[in-house]
C-alpha positions as a Python dict, from the first residue, in 0.01 Angstrom:
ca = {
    (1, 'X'): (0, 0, 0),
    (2, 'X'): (261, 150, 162),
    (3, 'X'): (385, 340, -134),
    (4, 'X'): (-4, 519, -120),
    (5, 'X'): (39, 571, 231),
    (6, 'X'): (386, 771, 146),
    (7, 'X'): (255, 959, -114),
    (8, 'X'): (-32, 1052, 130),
    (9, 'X'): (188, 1169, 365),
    (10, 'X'): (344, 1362, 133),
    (11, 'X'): (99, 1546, 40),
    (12, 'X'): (-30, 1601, 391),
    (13, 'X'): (296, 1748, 459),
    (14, 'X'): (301, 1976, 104),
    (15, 'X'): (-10, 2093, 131),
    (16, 'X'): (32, 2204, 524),
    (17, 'X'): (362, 2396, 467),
    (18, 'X'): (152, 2590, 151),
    (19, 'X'): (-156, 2699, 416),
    (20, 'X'): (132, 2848, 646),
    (21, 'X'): (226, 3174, 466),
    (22, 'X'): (191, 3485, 700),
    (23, 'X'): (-117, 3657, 768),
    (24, 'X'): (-161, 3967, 730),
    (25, 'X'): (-239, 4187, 1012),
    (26, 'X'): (-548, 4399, 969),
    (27, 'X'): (-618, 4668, 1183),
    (28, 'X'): (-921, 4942, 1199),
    (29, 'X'): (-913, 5316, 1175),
    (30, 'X'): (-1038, 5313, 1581),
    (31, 'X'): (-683, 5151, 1656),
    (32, 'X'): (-438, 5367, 1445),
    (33, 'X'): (-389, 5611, 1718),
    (34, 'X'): (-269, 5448, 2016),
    (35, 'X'): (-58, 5176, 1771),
    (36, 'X'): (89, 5506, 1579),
    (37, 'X'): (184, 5688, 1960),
    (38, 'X'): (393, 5362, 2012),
    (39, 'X'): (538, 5300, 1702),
    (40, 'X'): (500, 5625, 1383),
    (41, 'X'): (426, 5371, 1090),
    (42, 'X'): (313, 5476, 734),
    (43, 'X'): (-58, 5349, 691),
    (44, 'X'): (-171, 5174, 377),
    (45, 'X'): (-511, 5173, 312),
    (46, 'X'): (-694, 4968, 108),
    (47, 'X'): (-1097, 5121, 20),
    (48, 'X'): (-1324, 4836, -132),
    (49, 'X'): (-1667, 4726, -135),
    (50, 'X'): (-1842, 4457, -126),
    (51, 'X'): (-1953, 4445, -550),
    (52, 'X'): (-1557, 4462, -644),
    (53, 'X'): (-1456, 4177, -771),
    (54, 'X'): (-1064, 4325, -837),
    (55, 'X'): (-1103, 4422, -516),
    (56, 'X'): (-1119, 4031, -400),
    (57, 'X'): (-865, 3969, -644),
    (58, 'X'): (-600, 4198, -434),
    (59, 'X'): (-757, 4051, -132),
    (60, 'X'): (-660, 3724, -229),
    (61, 'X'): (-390, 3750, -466),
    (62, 'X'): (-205, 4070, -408),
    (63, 'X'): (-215, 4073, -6),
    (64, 'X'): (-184, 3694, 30),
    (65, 'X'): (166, 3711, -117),
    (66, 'X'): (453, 3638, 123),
    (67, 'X'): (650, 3925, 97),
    (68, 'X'): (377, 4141, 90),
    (69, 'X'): (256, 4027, 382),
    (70, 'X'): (553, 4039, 572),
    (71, 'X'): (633, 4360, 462),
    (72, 'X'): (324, 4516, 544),
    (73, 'X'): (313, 4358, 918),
    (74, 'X'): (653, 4475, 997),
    (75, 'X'): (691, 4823, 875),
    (76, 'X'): (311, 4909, 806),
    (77, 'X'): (-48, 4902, 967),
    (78, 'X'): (-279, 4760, 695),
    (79, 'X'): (-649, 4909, 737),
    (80, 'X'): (-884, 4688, 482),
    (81, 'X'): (-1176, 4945, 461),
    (82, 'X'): (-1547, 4887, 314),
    (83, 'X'): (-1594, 5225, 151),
    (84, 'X'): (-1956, 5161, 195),
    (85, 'X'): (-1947, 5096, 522),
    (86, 'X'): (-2227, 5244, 664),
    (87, 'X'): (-2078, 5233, 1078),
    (88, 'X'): (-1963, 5544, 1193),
    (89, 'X'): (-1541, 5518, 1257),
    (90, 'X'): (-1377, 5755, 1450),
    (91, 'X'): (-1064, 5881, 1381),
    (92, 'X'): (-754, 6145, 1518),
    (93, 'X'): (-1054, 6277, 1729),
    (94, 'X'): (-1302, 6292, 1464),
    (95, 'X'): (-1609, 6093, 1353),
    (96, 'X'): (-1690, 6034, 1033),
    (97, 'X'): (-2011, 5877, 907),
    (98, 'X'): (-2170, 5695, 600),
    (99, 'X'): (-2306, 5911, 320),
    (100, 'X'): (-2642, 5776, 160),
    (101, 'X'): (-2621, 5872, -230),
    (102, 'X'): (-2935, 5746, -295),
    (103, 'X'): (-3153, 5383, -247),
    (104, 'X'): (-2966, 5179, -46),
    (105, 'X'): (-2598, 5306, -167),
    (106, 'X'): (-2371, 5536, -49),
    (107, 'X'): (-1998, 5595, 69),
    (108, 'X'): (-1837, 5636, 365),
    (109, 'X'): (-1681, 6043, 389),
    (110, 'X'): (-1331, 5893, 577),
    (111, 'X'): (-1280, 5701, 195),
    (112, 'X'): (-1418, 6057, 51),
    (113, 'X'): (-1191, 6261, 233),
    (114, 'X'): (-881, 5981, 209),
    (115, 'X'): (-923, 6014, -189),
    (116, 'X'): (-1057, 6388, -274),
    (117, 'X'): (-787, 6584, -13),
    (118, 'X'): (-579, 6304, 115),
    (119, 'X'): (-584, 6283, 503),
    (120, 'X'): (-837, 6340, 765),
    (121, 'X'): (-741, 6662, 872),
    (122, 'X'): (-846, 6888, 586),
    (123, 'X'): (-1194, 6916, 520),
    (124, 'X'): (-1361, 6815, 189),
    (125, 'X'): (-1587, 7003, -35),
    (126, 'X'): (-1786, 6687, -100),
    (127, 'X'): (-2027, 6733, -423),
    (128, 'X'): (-2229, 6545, -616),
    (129, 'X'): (-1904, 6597, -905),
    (130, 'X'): (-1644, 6430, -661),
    (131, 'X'): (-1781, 6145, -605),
    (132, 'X'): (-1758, 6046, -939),
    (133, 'X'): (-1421, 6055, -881),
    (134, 'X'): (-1409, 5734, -621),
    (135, 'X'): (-1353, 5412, -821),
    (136, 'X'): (-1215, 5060, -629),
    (137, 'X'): (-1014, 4904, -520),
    (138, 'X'): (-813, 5258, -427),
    (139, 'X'): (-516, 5219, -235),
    (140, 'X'): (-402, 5509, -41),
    (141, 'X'): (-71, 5553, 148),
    (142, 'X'): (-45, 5774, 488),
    (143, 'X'): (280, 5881, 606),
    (144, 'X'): (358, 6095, 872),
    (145, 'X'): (103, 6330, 987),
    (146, 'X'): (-149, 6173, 790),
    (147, 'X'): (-50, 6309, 472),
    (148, 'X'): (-94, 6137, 194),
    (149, 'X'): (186, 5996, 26),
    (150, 'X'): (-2, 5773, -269),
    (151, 'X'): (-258, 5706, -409),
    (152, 'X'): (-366, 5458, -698),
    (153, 'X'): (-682, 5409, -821),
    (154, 'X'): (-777, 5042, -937),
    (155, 'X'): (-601, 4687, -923),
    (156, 'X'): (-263, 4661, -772),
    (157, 'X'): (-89, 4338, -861),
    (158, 'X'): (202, 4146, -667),
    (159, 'X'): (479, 4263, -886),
    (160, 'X'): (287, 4637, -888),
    (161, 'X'): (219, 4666, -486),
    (162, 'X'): (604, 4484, -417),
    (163, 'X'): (740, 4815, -612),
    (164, 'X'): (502, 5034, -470),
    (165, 'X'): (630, 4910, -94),
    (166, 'X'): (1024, 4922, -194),
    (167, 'X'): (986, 5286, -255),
    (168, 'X'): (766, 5353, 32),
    (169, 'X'): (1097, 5147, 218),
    (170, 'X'): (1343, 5326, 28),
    (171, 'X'): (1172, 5695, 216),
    (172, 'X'): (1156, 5550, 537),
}
């Protein structure tokens, strides 16, 4: 009996330090501004939708690692964007809206713009061509000024994003 009870509390104890890994902070477009006058971070942004299942998989593989995490919330922000988000967002002054491509689908133009010219300063010529060109999950990196600093198109692993943030560490 008391042996079960040890093992019990054992694995109370196991399983409670596992759940207490960092969390990622998550913050929205609307926020970037005032958190960016305080402190100039790069931004990493991850477009998704709700139909991408590799997009789940980074959500709960890739950005639930540890030193991901941690490295994101110290010398990132981390915006998890719905590309087909149909809520305006307004950002750096500007508001940019949903874009209905036909029945009950469409994209959002910030994800649009973030991809096709890479920050939300220049304008896109958005055709019927370019949006072809979106594919998820797309994870885009701002630096300074909004410009974009990288892009990658489709699943990011652990051992893929952890190189991807040692270089972005390595600039700053």
């Amino acid at each position: 009996m008391l042996r079960s009870f040890l093992l019990l509390l054992n694995a109370v104890f196991f399983f409670g330090s596992v759940s207490a890994q960092t969390e990622l902070n998550v913050y929205r477009f609307e926020q970037l501004d005032s958190l960016r006058s305080i402190e100039d971070r790069p931004v990493v942004v991850f477009l998704n939708t709700d139909w991408c299942r590799y997009c789940r998989k980074m959500e709960n593989v890739t950005f639930q690692d540890e030193w991901i995490a941690t490295t994101l919330n110290e010398h990132c922000y981390f915006v998890n964007q719905n590309a087909e988000q149909p809520e305006p967002i307004t950002y750096r002054g500007k508001t940019f809206n949903f874009r209905p491509t036909g029945n009950n689908t469409g994209v959002h133009e910030l994800a649009e713009i973030l991809v096709l010219t890479g920050n939300s300063e220049e304008p896109a010529t958005i055709t019927e061509g370019n949006v072809a060109k979106l594919s998820f999950p797309t994870t885009v990196i701002l630096g300074p000024g909004d410009e974009r600093i990288f892009l990658h198109k489709g699943y990011l692993g652990r051992r893929e994003m952890r190189a991807v943030l040692e270089s972005l560490l390595d600039l700053h």
